[in-house]
DRENDO-731560 format. One line per 2 residues: number of its first residue (from 1); their letters; for each residue x negated, y, z of N, C-alpha, C, O. Coordinates in steps of 0.2 Angstrom, whole numbers, plus 2048, in hexadecimal, padded with zeros to 3 digits. Layout:
% residues N
NUM = a = X:Y:Z:X:Y:Z:X:Y:Z:X:Y:Z  ...
% end
This chain:
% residues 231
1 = xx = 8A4:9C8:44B:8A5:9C3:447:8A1:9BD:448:89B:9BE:44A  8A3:9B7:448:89F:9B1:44C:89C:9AE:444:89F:9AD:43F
3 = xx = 896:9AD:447:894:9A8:441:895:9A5:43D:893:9A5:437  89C:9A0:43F:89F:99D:43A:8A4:9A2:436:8A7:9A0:431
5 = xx = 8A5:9A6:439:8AA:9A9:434:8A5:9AE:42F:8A7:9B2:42A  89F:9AD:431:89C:9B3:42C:89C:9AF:425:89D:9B1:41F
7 = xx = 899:9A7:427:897:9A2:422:89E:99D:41D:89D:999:419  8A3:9A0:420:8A9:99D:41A:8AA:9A2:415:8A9:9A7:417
9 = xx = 8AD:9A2:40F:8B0:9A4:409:8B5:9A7:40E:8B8:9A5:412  8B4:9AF:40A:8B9:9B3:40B:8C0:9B3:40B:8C3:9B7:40E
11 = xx = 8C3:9AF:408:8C9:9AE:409:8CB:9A9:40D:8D1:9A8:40E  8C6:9A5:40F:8C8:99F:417:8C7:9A4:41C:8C8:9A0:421
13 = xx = 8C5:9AA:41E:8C4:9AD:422:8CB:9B0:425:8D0:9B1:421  8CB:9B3:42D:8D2:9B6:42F:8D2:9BC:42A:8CE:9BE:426
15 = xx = 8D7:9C0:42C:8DA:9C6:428:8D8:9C9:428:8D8:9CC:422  8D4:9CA:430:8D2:9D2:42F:8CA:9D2:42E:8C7:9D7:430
17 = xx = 8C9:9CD:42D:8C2:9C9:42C:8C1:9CC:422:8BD:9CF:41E  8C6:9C7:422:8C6:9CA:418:8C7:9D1:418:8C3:9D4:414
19 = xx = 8CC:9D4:41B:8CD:9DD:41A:8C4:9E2:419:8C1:9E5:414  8C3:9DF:421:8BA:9E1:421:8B7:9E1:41A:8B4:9E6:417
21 = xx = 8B7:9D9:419:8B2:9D8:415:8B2:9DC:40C:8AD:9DD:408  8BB:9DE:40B:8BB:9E2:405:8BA:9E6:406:8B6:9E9:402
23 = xx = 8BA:9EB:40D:8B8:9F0:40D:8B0:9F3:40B:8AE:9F7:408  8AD:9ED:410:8A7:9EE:40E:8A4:9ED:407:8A0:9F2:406
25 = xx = 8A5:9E8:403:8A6:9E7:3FC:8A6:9ED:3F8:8A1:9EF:3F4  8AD:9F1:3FB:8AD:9F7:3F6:8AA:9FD:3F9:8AB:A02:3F5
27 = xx = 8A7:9FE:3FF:8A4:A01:3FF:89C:A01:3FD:89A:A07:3FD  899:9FE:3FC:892:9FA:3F8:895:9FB:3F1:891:9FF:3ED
29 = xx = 89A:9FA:3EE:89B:9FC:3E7:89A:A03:3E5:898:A05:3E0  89D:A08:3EA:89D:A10:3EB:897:A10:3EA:894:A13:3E5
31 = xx = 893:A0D:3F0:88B:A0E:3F1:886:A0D:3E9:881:A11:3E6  889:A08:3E8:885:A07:3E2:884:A0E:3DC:880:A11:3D9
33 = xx = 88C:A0D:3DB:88C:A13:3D6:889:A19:3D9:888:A1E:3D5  887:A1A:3DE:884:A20:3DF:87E:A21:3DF:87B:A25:3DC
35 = xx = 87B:A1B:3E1:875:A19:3DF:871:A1B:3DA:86D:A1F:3D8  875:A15:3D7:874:A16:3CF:876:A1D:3CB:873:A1E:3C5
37 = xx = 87A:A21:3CD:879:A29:3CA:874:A2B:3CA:871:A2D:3C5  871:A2C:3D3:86B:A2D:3D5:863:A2D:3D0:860:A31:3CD
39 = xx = 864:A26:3D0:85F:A22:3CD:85E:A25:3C5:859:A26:3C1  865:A25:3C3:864:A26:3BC:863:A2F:3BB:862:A31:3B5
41 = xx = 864:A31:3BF:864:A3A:3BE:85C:A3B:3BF:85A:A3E:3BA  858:A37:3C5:851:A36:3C5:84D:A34:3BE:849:A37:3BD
43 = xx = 84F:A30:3BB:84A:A2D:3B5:84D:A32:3AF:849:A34:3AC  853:A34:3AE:856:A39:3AB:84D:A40:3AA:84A:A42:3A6
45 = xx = 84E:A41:3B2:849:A47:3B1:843:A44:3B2:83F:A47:3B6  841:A3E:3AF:838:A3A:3B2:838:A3D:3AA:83C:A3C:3A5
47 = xx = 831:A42:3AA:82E:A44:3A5:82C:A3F:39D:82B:A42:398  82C:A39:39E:82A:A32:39A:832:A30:399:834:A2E:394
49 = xx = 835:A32:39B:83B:A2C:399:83E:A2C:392:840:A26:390  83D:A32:38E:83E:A30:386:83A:A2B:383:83B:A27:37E
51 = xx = 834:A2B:385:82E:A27:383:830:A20:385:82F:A1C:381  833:A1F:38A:832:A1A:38E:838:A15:38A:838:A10:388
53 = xx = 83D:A1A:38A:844:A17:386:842:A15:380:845:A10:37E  83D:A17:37D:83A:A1A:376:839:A11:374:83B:A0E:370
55 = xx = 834:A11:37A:830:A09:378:835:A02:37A:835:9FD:377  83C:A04:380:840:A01:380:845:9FE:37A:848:9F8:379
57 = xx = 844:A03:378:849:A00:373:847:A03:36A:84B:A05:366  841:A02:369:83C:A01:365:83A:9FA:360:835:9F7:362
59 = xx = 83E:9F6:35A:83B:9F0:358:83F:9EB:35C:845:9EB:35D  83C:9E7:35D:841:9E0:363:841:9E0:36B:843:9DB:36E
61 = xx = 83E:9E7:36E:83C:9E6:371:843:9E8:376:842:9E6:37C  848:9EA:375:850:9EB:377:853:9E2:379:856:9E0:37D
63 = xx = 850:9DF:375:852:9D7:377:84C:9D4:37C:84D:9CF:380  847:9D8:37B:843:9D7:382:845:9D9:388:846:9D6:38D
65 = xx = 848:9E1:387:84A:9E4:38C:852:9DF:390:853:9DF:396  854:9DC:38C:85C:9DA:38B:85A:9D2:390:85E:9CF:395
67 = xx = 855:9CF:38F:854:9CA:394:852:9CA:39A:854:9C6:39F  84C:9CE:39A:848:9D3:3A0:84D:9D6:3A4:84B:9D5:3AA
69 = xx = 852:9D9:3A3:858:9DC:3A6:85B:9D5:3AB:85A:9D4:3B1  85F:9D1:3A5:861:9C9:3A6:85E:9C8:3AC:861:9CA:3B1
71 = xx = 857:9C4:3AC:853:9C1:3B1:854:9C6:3B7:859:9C5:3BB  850:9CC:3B9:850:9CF:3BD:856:9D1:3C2:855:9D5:3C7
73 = xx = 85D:9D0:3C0:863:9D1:3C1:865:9CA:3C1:86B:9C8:3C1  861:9C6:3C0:864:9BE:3C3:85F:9BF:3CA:862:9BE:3CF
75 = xx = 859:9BF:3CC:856:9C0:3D1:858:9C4:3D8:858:9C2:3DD  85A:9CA:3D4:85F:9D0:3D7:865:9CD:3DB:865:9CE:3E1
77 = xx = 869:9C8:3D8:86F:9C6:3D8:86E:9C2:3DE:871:9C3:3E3  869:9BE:3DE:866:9B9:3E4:865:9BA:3E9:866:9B7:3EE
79 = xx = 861:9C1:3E7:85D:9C2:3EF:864:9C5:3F1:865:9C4:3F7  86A:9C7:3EF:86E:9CB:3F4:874:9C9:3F5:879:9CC:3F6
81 = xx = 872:9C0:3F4:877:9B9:3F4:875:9B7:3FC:878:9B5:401  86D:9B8:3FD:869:9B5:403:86C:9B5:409:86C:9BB:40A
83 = xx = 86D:9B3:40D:86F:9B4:416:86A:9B4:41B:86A:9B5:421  863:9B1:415:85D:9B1:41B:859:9B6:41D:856:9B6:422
85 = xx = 857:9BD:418:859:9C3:419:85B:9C8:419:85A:9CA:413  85D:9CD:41C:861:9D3:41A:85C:9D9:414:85E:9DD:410
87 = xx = 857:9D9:416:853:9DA:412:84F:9D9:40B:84C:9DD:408  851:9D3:409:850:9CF:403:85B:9D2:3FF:85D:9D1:3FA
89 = xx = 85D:9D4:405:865:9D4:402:864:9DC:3FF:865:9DC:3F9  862:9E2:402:862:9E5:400:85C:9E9:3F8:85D:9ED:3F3
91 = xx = 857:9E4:3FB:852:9E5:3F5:855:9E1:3F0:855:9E4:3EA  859:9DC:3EF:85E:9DC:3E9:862:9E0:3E8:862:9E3:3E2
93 = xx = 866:9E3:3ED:86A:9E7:3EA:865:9EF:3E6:867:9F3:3E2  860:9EF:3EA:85C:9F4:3E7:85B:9F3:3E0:85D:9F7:3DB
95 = xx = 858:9EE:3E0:854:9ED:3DA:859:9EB:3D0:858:9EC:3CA  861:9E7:3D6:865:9E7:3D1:867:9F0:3CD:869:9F0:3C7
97 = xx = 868:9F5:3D1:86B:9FB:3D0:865:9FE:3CC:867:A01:3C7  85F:9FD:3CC:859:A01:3C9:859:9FD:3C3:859:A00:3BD
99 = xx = 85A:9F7:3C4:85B:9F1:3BA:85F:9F9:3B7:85E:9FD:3B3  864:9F8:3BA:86B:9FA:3B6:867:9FE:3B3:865:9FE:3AE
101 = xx = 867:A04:3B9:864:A0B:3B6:85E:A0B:3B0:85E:A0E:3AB  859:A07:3B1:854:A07:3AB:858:A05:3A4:857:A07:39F
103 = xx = 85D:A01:3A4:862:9FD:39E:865:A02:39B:865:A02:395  868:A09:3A0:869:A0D:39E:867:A14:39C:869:A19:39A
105 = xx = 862:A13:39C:85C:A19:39C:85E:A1A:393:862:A20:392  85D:A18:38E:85E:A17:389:864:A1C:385:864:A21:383
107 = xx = 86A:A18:386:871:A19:385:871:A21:389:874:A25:386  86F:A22:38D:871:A28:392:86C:A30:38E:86D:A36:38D
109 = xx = 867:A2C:38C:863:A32:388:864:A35:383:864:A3B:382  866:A2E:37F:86B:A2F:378:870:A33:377:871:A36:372
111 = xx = 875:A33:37E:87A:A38:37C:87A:A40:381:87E:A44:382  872:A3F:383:870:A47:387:873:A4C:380:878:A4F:382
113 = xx = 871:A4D:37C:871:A52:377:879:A53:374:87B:A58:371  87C:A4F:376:885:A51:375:88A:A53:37A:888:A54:380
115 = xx = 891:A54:378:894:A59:37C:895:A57:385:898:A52:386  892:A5C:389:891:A5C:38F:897:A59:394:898:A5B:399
117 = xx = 89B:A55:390:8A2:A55:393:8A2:A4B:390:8A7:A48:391  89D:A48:38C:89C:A41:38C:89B:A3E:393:89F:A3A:397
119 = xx = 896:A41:395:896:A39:39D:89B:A3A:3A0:89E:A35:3A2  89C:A42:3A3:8A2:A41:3A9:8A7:A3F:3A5:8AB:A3D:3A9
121 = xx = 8A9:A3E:39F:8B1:A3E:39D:8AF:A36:3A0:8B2:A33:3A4  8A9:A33:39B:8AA:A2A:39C:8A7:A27:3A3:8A4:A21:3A5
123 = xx = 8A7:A2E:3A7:8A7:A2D:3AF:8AD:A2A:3B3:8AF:A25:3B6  8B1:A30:3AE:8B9:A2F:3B2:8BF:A2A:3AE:8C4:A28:3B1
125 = xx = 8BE:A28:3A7:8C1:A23:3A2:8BE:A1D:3A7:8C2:A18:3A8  8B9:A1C:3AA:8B5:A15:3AC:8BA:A16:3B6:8BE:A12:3B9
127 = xx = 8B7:A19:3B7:8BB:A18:3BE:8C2:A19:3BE:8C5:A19:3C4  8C5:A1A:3BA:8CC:A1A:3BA:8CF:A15:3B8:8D5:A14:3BA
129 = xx = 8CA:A11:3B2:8CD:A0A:3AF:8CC:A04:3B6:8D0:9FF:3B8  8C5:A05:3B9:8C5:A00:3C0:8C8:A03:3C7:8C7:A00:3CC
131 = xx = 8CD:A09:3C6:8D1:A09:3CB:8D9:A06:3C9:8DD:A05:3CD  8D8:A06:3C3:8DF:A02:3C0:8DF:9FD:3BF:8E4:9FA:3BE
133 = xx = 8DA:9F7:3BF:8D8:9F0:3BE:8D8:9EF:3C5:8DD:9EC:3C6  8D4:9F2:3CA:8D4:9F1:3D1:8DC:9F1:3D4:8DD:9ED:3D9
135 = xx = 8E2:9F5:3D2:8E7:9F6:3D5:8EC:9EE:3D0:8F1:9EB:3D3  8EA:9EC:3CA:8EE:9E8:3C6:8EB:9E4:3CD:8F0:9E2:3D0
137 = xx = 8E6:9E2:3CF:8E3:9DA:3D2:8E8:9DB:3D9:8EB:9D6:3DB  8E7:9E2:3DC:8E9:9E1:3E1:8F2:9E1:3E4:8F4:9DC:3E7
139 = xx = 8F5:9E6:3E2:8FB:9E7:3E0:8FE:9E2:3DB:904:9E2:3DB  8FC:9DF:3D7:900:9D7:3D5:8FE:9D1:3D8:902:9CD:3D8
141 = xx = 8F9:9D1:3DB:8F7:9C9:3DE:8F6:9C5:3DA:8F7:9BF:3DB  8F3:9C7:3D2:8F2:9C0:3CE:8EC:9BE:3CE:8E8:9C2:3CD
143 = xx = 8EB:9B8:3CE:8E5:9B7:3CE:8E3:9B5:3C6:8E5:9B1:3C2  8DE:9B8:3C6:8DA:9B9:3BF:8D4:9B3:3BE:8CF:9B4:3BB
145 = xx = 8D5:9AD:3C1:8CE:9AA:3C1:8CE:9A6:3B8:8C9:9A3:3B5  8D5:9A7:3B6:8D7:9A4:3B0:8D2:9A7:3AB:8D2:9A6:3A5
147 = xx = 8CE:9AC:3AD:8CB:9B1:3A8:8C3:9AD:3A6:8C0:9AC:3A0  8C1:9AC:3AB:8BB:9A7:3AC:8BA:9A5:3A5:8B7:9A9:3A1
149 = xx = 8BB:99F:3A2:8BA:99E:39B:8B9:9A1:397:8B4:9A0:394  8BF:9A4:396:8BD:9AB:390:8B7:9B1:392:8B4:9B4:38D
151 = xx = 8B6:9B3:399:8B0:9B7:39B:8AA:9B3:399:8A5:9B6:397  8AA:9AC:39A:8A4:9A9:397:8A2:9A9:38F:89E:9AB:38D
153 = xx = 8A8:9A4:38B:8A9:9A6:386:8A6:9AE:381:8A3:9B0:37C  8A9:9B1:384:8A9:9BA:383:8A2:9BA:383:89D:9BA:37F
155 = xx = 8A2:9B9:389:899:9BC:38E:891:9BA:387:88C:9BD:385  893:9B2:386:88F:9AF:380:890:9B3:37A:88B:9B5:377
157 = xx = 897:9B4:378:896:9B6:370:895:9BE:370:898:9C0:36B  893:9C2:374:893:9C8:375:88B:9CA:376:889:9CF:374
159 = xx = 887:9C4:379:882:9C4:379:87E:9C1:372:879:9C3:36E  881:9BD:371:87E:9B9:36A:87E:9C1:363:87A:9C2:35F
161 = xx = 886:9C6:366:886:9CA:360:880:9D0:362:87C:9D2:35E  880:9D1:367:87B:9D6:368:872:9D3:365:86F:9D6:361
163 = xx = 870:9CE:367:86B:9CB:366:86B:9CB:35F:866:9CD:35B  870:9C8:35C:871:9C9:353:86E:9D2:351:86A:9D4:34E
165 = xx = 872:9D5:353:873:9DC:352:86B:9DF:351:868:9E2:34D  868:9DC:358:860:9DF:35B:85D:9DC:353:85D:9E0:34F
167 = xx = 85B:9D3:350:857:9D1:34E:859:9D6:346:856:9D9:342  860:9D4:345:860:9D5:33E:862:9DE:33E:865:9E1:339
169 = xx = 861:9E0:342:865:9E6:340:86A:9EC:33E:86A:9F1:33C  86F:9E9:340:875:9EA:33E:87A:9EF:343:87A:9EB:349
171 = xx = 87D:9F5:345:882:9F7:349:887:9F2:34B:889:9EF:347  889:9F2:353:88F:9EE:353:895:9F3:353:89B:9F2:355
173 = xx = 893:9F9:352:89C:9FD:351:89F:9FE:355:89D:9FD:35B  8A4:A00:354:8AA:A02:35A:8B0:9FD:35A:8B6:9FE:35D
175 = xx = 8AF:9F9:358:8B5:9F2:359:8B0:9EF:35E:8B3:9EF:363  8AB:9EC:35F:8A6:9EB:364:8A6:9EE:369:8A9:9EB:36E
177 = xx = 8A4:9F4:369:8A6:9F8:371:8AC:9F7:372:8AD:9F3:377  8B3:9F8:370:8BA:9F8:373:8BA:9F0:373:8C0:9EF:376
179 = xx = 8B8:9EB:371:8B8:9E3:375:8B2:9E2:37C:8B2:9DD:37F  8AF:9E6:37C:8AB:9E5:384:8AD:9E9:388:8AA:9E9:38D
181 = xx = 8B3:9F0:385:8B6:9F0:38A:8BA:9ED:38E:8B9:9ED:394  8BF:9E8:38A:8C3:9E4:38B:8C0:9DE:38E:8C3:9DB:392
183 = xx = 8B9:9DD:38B:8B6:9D7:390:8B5:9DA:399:8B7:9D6:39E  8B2:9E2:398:8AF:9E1:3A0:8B5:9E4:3A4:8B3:9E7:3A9
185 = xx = 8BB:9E5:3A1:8C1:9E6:3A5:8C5:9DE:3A7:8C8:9DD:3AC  8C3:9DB:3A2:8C5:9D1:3A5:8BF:9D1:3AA:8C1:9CF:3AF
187 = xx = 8BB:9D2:3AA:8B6:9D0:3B0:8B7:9D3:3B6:8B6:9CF:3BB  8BA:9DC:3B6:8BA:9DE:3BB:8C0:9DA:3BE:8C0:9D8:3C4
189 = xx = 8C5:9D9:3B9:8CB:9D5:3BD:8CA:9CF:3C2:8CC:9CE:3C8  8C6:9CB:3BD:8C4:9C5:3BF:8C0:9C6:3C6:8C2:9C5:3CC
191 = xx = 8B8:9C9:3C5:8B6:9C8:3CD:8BB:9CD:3D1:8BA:9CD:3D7  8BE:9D0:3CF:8C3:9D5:3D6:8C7:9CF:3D8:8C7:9CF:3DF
193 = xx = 8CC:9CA:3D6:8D0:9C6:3D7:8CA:9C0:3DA:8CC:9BD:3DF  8C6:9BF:3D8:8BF:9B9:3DA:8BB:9B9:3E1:8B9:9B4:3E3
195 = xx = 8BB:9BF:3E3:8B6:9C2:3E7:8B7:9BE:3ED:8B2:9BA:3F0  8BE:9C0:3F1:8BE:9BA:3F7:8BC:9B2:3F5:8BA:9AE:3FA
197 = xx = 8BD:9B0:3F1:8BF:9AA:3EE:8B8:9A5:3EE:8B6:99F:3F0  8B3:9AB:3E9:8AB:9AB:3E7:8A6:9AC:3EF:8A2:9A8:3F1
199 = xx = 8A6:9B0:3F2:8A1:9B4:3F8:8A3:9B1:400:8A8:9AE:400  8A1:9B1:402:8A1:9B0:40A:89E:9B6:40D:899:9B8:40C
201 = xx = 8A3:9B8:413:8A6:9BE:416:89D:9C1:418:89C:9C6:41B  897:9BE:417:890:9C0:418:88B:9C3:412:885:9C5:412
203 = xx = 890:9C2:40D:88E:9C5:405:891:9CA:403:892:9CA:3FD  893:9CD:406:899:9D5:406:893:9D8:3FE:897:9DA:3F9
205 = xx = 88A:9D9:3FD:885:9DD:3FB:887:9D9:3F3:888:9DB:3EE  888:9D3:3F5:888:9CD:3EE:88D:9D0:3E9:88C:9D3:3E4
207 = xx = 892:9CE:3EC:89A:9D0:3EA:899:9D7:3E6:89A:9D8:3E0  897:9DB:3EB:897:9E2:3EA:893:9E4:3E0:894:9E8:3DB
209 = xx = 88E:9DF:3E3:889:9E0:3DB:88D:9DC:3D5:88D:9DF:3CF  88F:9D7:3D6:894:9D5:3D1:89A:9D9:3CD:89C:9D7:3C8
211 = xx = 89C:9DE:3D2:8A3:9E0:3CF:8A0:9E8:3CC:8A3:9EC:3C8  897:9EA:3CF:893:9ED:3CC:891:9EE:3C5:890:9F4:3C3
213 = xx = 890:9E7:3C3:88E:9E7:3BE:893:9E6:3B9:891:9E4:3B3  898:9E6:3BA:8A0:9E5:3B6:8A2:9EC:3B6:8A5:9EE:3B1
215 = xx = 8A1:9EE:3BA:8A0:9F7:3B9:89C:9FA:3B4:89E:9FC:3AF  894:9F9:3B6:890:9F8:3B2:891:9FA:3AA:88F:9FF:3A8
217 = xx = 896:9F5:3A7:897:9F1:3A3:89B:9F6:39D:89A:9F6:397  8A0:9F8:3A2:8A5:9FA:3A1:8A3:A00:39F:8A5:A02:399
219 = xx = 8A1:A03:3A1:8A0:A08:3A1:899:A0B:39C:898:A11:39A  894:A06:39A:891:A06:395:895:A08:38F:895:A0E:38C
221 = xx = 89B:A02:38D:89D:A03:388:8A4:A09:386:8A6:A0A:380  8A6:A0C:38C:8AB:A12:38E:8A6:A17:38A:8A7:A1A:385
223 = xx = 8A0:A17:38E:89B:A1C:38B:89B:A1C:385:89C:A21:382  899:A16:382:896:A15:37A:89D:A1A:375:89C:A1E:370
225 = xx = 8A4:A17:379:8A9:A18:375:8AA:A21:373:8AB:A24:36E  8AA:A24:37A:8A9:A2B:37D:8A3:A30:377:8A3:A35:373
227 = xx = 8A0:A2C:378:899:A2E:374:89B:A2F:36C:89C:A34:369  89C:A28:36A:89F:A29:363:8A5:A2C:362:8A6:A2D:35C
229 = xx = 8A9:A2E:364:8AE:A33:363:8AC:A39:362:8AF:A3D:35F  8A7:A3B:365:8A4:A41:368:8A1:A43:362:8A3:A49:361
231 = x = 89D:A3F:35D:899:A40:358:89D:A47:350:899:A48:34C
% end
């Protein structure tokens, strides 16, 4: 691959240039989630972790945690935007997959104690709902960039409700989780149909964290829903 074709937007690139670059994409995606299993099976058995959740989400400090996350996963996102090191590329990618996992330390302790059949079930509800969004982008050819405002829109009053929930106290329910499912199922759509469009064929690690963290996402609130049924 010549220079220039690393440095154009994936979709100005030839065929089998863009072919490569999905491939790569979704293998870093695979990679990710394994990662992040890894990672979270480790803190899982770090002897401090109930403590540690304990203080995380303890008073206001889940709104501390909720920004903290923010920031360091906008840093994350950067370094593995970079083309001037491959090592600032992957220390993003490292460091975004480790965010995640501390985010979820919480959620994931909460429902250690119910039936052993909650995570794998909202294992396999969450990869199945982004093997069926992934085939709608692919197999239709629609482009979804029309999503874009409402993901922003969404994105703000979604956060304004959680920050509300933190200060004043309040449950957001199960009408809330089954709306951020809907939200990060428009997202997975969106960056799936985005990704040539958005990246250049030398940001395969970029790409890959973006449609991450809409996984991510997803599957936080698959769990929440899993879980409450469970109860």
């Amino acid at each position: 691959m010549s220079a220039q074709t690393r440095t154009v937007r994936a979709a100005s690139a030839p065929a089998s240039v863009r072919a490569g670059f999905i491939k790569q994409v979704y293998l870093y995606v695979a990679l990710a989630i394994l990662v992040f299993a890894a990672v979270e099976a480790l803190l899982l058995q770090w002897p401090g972790a109930r403590d540690f959740a304990g203080v995380m989400t303890e008073g206001y400090n889940w709104l501390l945690v909720i920004v903290v996350f923010g920031i360091v996963t906008s840093f994350a996102d950067r370094w593995a935007r970079t083309t001037a090191s491959a090592g600032k590329v992957y220390a993003g990618f490292a460091l975004f997959i480790l965010a995640e996992a501390v985010l979820f330390l919480p959620l994931l302790l909460g429902i250690s104690g119910q039936a052993d059949d909650v995570l794998p079930t909202a294992g396999v509800i969450t990869l199945l709902m982004v093997a069926g969004l992934t085939a709608v982008v692919v197999f239709t050819g629609t482009d979804f960039s029309f999503l874009r405002g409402a993901l922003i829109v969404g994105g703000f009053l979604a956060l304004g409700l959680i920050v509300a929930s933190i200060i004043f106290g309040f449950g957001l329910g199960l009408l809330f989780a089954m709306a951020m499912v809907a939200f990060a199922s428009g997202s997975i759509l969106y960056n799936t149909s985005n990704i040539l469009k958005t990246y250049r064929t030398d940001q395969p690690v970029a790409a890959a964290l973006s449609l991450f963290a809409s996984i991510a996402l997803l599957f936080w609130y698959v769990l929440s829903i899993v879980s409450r049924q469970r109860r």
